[in-house]
N, C-alpha and C positions, 0 to 999 in steps of 0.2 A: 504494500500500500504506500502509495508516493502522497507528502504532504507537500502541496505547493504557500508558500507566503514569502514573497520579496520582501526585501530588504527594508524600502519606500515604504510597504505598508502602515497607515495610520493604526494606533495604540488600538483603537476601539475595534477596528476591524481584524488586528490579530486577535485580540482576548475572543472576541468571537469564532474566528476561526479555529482553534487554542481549543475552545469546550466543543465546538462540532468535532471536530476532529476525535478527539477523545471521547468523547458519544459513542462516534460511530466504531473507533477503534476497539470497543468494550463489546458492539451486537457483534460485532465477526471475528469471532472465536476463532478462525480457521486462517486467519491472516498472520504468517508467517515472517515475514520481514516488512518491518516498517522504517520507509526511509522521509524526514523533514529536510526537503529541499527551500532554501532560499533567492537563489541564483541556478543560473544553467549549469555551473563549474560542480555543482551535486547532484545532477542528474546524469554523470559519466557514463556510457553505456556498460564499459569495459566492469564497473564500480557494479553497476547494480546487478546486472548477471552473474559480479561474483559473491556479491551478498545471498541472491536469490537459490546460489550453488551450494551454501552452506551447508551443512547439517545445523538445527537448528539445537539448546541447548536450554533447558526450564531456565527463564529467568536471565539471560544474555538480552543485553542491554542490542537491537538492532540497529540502531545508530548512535553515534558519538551525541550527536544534536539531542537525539529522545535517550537519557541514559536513564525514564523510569523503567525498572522491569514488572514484567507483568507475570504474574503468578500463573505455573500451568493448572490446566483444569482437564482431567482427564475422568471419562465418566463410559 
């Protein structure tokens, strides 16, 4: 899941963006790597194919930018 918010963006419209984001990142349980892009220079092709190659690890922070981790749920 790629998070887009430039750099420019006004305060009000990050904070909003900030809780959608996280909303939504909570319904889809199933979403595997989560990358917060600012600029182009974070959406590398090279970068995100090898994020998306991982194996994935309970509680591994998926970007530098997002360092909350999210607890596995497995049911």
């Amino acid at each position: 899941m790629i998070s887009w918010c430039p750099e420019g963006t006004k305060i009000k419209l990050r904070m909003v963006h900030s809780s959608s984001y996280s909303t939504l990142r909570n319904l889809l349980d199933s979403v595997q790597v989560c990358v917060q892009a600012t600029d182009l220079s974070d959406l590398d092709y090279d970068e995100l194919v090898s994020r998306a190659s991982r194996p994935s690890r309970a509680g591994e922070a998926a970007s530098s930018a997002d360092s909350r981790s999210r607890p596995s749920v497995r049911g």
